[in-house]
C-alpha positions in Angstrom: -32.7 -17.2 -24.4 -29.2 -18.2 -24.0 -26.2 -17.6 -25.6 -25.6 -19.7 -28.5 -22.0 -19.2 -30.3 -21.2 -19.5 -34.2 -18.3 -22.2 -33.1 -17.6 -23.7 -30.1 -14.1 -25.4 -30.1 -13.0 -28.1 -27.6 -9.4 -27.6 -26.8 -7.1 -24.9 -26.3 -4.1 -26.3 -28.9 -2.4 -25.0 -31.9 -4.9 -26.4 -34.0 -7.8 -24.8 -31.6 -6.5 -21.7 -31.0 -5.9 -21.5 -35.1 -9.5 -22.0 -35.5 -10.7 -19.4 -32.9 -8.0 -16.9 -35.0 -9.5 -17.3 -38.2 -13.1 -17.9 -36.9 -13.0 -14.5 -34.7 -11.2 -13.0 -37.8 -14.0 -13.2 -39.5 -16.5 -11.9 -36.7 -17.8 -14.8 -36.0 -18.5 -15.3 -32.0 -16.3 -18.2 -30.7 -15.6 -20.1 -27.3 -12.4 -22.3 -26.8 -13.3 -24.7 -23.8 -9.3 -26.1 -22.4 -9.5 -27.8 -19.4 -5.6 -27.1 -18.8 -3.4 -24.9 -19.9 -4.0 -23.2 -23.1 -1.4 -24.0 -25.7 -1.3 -27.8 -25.7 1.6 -30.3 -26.4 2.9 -27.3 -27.8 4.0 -25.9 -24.2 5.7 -28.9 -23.2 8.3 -28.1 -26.1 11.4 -26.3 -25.1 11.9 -24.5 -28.5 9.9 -24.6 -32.1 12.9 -24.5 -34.7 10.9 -25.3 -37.9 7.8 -23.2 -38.0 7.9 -21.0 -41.0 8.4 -17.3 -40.2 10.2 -17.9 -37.0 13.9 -18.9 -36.0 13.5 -20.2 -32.8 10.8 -19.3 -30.3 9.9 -21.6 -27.2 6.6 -23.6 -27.6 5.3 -21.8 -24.2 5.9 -18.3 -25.8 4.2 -19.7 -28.9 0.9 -20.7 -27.3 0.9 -17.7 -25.8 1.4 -15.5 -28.4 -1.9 -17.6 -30.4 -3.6 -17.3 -27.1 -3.2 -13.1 -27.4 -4.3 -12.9 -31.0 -7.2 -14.8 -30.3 -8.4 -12.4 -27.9 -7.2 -10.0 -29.8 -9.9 -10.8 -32.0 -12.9 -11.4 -29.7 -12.5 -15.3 -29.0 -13.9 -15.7 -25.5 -12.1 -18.3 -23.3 -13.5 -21.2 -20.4 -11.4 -23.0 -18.6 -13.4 -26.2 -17.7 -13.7 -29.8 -18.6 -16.3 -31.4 -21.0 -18.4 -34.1 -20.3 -20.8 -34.5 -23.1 -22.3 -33.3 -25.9 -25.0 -33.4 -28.0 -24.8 -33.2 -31.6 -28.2 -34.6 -32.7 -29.6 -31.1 -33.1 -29.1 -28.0 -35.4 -28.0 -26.3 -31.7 -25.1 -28.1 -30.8 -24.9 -28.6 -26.9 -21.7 -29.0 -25.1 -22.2 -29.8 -21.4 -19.0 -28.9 -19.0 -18.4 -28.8 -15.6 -19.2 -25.1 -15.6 -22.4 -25.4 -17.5 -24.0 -26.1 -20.8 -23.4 -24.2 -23.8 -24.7 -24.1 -27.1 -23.4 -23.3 -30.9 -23.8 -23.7 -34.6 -21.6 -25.7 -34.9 -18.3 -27.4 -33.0 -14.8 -27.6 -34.0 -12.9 -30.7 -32.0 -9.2 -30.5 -31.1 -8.7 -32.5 -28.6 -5.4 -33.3 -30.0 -3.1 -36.1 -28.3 -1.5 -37.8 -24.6 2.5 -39.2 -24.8 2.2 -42.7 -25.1 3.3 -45.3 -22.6 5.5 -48.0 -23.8 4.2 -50.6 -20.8 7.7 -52.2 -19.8 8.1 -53.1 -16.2 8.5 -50.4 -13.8 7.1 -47.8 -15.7 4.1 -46.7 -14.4 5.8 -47.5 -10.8 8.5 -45.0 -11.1 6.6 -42.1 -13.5 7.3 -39.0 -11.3 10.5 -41.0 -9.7 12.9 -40.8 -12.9 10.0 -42.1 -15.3 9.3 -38.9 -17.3 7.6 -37.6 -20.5 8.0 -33.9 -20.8 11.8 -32.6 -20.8 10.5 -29.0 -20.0 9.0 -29.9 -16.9 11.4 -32.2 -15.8 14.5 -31.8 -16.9 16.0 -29.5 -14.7 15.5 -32.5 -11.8 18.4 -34.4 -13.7 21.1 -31.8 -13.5 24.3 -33.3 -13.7 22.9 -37.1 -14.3 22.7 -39.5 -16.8 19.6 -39.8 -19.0 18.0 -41.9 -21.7 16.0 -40.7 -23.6 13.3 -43.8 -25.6 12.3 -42.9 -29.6 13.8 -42.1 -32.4 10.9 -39.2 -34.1 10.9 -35.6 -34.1 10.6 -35.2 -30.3 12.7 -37.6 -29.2 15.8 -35.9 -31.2 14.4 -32.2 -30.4 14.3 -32.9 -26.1 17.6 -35.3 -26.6 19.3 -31.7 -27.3 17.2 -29.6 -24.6 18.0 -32.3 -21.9 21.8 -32.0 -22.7 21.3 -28.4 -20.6 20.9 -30.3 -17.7 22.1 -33.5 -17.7 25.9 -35.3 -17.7 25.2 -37.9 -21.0 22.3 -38.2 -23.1 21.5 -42.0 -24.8 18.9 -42.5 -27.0 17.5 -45.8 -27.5 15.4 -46.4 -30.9 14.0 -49.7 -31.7 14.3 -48.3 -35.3 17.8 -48.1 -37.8 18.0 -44.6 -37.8 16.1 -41.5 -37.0 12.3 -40.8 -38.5 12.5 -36.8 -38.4 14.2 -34.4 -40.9 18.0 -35.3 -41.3 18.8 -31.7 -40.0 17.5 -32.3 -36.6 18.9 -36.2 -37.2 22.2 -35.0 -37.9 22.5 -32.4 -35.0 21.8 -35.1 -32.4 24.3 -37.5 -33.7 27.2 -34.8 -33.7 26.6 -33.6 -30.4 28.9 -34.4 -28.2 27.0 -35.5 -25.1 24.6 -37.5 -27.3 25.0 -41.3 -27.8 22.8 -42.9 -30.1 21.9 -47.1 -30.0 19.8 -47.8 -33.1 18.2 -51.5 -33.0 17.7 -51.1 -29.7 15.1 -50.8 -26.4 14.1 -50.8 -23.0 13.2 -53.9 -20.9 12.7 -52.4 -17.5 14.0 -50.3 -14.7 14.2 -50.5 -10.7 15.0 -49.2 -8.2 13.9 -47.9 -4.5 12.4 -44.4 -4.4 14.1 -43.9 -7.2 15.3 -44.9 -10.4 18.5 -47.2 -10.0 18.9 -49.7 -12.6 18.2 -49.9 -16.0 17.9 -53.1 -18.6 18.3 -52.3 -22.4 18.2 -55.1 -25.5 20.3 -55.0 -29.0 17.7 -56.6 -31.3 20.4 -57.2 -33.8 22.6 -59.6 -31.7 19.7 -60.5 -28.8 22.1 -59.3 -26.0 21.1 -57.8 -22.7 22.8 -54.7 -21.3 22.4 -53.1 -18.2 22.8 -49.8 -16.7 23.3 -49.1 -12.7 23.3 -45.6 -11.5 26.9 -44.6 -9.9 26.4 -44.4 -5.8 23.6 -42.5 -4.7 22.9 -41.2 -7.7 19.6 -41.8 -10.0 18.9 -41.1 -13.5 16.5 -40.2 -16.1 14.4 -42.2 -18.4 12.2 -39.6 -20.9 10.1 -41.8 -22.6 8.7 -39.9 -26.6 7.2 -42.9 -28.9 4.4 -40.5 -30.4 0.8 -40.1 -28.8 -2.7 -41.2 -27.8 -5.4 -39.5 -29.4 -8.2 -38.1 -26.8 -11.3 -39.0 -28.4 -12.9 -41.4 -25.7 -15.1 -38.7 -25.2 -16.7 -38.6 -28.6 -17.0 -42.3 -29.4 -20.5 -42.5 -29.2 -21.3 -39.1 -30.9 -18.8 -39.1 -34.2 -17.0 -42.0 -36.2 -13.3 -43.0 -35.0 -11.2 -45.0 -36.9 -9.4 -48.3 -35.6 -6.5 -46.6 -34.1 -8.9 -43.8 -32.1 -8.5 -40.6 -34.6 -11.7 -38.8 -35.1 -12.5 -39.6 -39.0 -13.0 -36.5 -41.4 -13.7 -35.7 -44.7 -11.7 -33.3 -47.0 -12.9 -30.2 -45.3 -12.0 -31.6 -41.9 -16.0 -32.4 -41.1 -16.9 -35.2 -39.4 -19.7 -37.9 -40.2 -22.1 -35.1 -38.3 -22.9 -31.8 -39.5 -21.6 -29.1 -38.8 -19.2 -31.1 -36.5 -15.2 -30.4 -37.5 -12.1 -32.4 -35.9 -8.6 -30.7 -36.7 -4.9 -31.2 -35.5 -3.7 -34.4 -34.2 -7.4 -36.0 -33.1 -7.7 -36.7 -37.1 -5.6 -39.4 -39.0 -2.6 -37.5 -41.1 1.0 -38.1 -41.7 2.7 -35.3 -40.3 1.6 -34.2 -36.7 3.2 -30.7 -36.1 2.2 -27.4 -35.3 2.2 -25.7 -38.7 -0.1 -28.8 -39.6 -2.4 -28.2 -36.9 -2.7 -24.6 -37.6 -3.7 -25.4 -40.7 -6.2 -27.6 -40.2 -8.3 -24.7 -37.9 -7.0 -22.7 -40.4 -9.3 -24.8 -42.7 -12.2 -25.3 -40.8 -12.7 -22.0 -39.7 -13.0 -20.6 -43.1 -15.3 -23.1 -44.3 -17.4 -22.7 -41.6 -18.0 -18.9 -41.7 -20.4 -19.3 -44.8 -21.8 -22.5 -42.9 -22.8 -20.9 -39.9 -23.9 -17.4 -41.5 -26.7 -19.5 -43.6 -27.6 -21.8 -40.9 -28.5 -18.2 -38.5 -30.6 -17.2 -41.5 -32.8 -20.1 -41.9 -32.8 -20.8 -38.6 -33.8 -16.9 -37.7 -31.3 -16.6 -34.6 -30.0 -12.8 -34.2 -26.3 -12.7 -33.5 -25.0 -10.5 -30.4 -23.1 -7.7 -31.0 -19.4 -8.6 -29.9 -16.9 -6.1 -28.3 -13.3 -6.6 -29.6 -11.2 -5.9 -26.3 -9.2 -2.9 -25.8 -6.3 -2.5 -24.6 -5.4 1.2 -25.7 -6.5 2.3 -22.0 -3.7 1.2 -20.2 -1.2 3.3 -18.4 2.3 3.8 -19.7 3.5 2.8 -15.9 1.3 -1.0 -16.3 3.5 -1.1 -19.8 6.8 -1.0 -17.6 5.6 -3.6 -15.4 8.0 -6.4 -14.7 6.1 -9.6 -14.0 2.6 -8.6 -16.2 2.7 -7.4 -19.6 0.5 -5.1 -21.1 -2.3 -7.8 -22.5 -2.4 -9.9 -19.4 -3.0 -6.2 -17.2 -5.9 -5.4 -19.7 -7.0 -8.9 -19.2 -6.8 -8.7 -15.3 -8.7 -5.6 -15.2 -11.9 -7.0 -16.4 -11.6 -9.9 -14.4 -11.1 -8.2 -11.2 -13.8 -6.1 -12.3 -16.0 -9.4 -11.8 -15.0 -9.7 -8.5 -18.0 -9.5 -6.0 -16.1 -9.2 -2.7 -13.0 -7.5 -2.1 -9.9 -9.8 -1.0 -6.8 -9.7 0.6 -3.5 -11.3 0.0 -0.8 -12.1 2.6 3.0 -13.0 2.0 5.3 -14.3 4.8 8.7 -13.1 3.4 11.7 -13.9 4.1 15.4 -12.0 3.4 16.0 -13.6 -0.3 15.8 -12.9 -4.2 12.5 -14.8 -4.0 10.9 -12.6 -1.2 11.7 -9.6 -3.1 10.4 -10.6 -6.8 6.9 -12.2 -4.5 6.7 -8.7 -3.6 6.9 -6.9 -6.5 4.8 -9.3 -8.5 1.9 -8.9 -5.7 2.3 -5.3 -6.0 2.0 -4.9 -9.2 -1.4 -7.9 -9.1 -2.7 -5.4 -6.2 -2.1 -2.0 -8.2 -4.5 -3.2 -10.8 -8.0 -3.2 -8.7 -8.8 -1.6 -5.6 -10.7 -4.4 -4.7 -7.5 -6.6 -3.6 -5.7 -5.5 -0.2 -2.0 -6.3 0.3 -0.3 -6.8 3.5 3.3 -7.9 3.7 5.2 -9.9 6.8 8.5 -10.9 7.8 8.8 -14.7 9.2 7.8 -14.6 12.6 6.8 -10.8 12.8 2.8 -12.0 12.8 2.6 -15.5 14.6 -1.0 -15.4 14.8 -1.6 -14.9 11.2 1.1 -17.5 10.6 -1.4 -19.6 13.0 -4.3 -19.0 10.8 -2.8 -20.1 7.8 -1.1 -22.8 8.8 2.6 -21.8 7.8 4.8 -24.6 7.0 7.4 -23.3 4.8 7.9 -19.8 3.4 8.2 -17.5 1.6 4.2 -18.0 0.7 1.4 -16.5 -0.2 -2.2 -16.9 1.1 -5.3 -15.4 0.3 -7.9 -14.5 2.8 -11.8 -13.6 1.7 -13.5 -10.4 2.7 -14.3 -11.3 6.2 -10.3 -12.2 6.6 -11.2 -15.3 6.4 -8.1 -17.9 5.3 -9.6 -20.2 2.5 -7.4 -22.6 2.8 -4.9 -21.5 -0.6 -1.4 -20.9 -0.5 1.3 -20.5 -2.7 4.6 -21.4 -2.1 6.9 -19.8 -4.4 5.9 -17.3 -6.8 3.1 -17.8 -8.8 4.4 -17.0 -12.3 4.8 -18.7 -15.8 2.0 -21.5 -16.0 1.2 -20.9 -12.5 0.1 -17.3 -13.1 -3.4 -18.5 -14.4 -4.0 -20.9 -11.1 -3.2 -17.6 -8.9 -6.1 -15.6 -10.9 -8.4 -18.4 -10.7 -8.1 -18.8 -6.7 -8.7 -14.9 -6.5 -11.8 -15.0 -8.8 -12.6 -18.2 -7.3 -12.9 -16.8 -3.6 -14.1 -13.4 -4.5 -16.8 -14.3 -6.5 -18.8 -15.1 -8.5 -16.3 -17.7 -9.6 -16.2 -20.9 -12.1 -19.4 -22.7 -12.2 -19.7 -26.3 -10.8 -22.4 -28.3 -11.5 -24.1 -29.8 -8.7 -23.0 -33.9 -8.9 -19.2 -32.2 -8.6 -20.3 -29.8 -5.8 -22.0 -32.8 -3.7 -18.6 -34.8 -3.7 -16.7 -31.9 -2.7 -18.9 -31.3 0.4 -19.0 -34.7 1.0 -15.2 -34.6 2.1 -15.7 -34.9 6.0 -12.0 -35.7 7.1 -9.0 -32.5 7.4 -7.2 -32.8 4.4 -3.7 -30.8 3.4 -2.9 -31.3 -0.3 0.4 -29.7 -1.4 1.1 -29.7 -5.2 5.0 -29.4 -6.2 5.3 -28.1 -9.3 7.9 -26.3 -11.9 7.0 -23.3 -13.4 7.6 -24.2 -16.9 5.4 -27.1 -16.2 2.1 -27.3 -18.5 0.6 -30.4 -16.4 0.6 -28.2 -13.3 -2.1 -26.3 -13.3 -4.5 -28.3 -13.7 -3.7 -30.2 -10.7 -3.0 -27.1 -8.6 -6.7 -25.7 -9.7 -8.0 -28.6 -8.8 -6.9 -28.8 -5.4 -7.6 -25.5 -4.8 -11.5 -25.7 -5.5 -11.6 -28.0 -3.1 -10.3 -26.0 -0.7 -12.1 -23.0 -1.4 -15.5 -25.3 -1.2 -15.0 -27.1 1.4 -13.2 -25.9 4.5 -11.6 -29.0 5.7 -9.2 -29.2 2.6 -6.4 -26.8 1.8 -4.3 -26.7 -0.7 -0.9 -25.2 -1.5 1.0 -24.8 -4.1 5.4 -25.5 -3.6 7.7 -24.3 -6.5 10.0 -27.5 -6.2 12.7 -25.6 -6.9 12.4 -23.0 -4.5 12.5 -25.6 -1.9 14.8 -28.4 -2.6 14.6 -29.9 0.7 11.0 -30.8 -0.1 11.9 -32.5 -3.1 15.0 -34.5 -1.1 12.2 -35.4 1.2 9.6 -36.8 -0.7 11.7 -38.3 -3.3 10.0 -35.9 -6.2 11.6 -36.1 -9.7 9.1 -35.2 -11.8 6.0 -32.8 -11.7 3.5 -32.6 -11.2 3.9 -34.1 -7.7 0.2 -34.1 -5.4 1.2 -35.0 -1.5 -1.8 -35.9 0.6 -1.2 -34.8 4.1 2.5 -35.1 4.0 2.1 -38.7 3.3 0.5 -40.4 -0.2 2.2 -39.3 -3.0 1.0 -39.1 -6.7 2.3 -37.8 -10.0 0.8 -36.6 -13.1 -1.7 -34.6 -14.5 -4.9 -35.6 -12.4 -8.6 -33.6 -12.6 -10.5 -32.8 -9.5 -12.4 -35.9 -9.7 -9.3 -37.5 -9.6 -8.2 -35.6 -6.7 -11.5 -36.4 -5.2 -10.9 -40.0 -5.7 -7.7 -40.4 -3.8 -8.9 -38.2 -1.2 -11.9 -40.6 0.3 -10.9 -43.8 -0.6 
């Protein structure tokens, strides 16, 4: 019989990863299914100021932290996408690109997508100056001018982080003054590379291969301004007007209300049983972490006396769970530079998984970056004897450099059991949000890897042309891995695609030459360019059309 769960939760946010806590607190057996990066809107924030209990923390380290004390407590995790559900039964079903799996019962939080305001030039310039996530992108405006489009909570908070980077920060509300706490209001307004225009708002923006020109309203005297980027210089426009709910998915299986949020009662369930929605998928007046928390916070706990009665009358035996450990690791693993000691324990039973040894290759060159590649791939390698290590100098090994294809370095690649190259590099080193894409291509090549159900693995061998996919990304991006898994299966399935990771950064002459201001960035075969958080199907898409 297979597995079925006490709670499966659909997304990997504040509000899901609250749930799991509390759920696997309690002993009950949980799966959180993310498709990206666990965390949520939450990682895209540069720093969490006004959650209780904590001065200042960044909204990546915050994620992560929930991430560890859900595993702490036995929640398992998947990294996959849904694609429907059925929640007719008592057995909840939750098909995903890896499989089906069943529960008791299903927590939702989904949570929300930044918004697009829809004036011209927009969509055409998203990823050329056109941006929505400060963290990710904000380091591309260094020593520019930016605007920045809202006047909530986020559009004060990132007004401040962008001021790191750029030259002037103007914000341009359509509202008379701020909508968030007077505190954050008041430290944007005195800040000296802040200007604020209340009553105001964008018209559109142009430009060539990037951002140029700029066209801004007053609404209180019905004037026209414009701004034009000094000589051959761009700027910024980060766009925060609040957020999308992502519920198209569950429209035909539990009630939304007009504006898309998933409709709940006072205990958070939905209009089907034993079906919860928390965080930002649910209609509420405050939409911040330390409401989102609450909310799985909530549901959990009502649901542990739910699903203990519903496995008694239904007559289902629950597994015994094993809490990981993480008491077995070496004081030398502790010291480690790059991997802490949950993410070693982690590692270890993941390479332990591994069907088929694998080896990973670095072309190095004489730099900072060469040297920290090599000590994070030593200390990667140190943790299973099934992964081999072997370590070049540019041009010391021209015919491996042949077989994988070099085009910049340094890089990594990663080479199967019968040395096989499997068409995955990384350019750059792999860390931060990246780290997790890395693991996957190992387990991926080794085996037995993520499951794929059989419609995806059809249009993945259907791809009959030599395709190279690079995907430029930033390490503190949270959209990029995603994309960067993504083109990697592909690659790993199907031998005429590779894929390769660039930290933008680390190579600035790529980002001069494709015109990249924003991440993520996916280049097909040096040519078509595309920004944005895209699936594999996506990738798919653009590949054969």
């Amino acid at each position: 019989m297979d597995k079925i769960y006490d709670l499966i939760v659909i997304g990997g946010g504040p509000a899901g990863l609250s749930a799991g806590i509390y759920a696997g607190r309690a002993q009950m057996d949980v799966l959180i299914i993310e498709k990206s990066e666990v965390g949520g809107q939450i990682t895209t924030t540069s720093e969490v100021v006004n959650y209780p209990g904590i001065k200042e923390i960044s909204g990546h380290h915050l994620g992560e932290q929930m991430r560890e004390q859900a595993l702490g407590f036995g929640v398992e995790f998947l990294k996959s996408e849904v694609t429907n559900m059925d929640f007719k039964d008592e057995i909840k079903k939750v098909e995903t690109t890896s499989g089906t799996y069943k529960a008791l019962s299903v927590i939702i939080a989904t949570g929300a997508n930044p918004r697009k305001l829809g004036f011209p030039g927009e969509v055409e310039f998203t990823g050329r100056g056109v941006a929505y996530c400060a963290t990710c992108d904000g380091e591309f405006f260094t020593g520019l001018d930016v605007f920045v489009i809202g006047a909530g909570f986020a559009a004060a908070e990132e007004a401040i982080f962008l001021t790191k980077f750029a030259r002037k920060v103007t914000i341009i509300a359509r509202e008379p003054e701020f909508t968030c706490a007077k505190s954050i209001a008041e430290k944007v307004l005195k800040h000296p590379k802040i200007e604020v225009r209340f009553n105001s708002q964008i018209i559109e923006v142009t430009g060539d291969t990037k951002l140029r020109k700029a066209i801004f309203k007053d609404n209180l005297t019905n004037t026209t301004w414009e701004y034009t980027a000094p000589d051959n210089e761009s700027f910024g426009v980060f766009v925060f007007i609040g957020y999308k709910p992502q519920s198209d998915l569950f429209k035909n299986h539990v009630n939304l209300d007009s504006q898309g949020y998933i409709v709940t009662d006072g205990d958070l369930q939905t209009n089907v049983k034993d079906v919860y929605a928390v965080g930002d998928i649910r209609p509420k007046r405050l939409r911040q972490v330390v409401t989102a928390v609450a909310d799985g916070a909530l549901a959990a706990t009502v649901l542990e006396k739910v699903v203990e009665e519903k496995r008694e009358a239904l007559g289902i035996e629950k597994e015994e769970k094993e809490h990981p450990k993480t008491s077995d690791i070496s004081k030398e693993e502790s010291k480690s530079k790059f991997l802490d000691e949950g993410i070693v324990s982690q590692l270890k039973g993941i390479f332990e998984r591994f069907q088929s040894s694998i080896k990973i290759v670095s072309i190095l060159n004489d730099n900072d970056l060469s040297v920290n590649i090599k000590e994070f791939l030593t200390e990667i390698c140190d943790i299973s004897d099934k992964i081999t290590l072997e370590f070049y100098k540019k041009d010391e090994n021209l015919e491996l450099e042949k077989k994988i294809e070099l085009d910049c370095s340094p890089t990594i690649a990663i080479l199967d059991s019968n040395d096989n190259f499997r068409g995955v590099k990384f350019s750059g080193l792999p860390s931060g949000h990246e780290l997790n894409s890395f693991i996957l291509a190992l387990y991926n090549i080794a085996g037995p890897g993520q499951e794929l159900n059989e419609e995806l693995k059809g249009k993945i061998q259907s791809i009959d042309k030599k395709v190279k996919l690079k995907i430029a990304v930033s390490l503190s991006c949270s959209l990029c891995p995603e994309v960067v898994t993504g083109a990697q299966r592909l690659a790993i399935e199907n031998s005429n695609v590779q894929a390769e990771m660039i930290d933008i950064f680390a190579f600035p002459e790529l980002k001069s030459k494709y015109n990249i201001m924003g991440v993520p960035a996916l280049i097909i075969n040096d040519k078509d360019i595309s920004f944005g958080k895209q699936s594999i199907e996506e990738i798919i898409e653009k590949i054969t059309k």
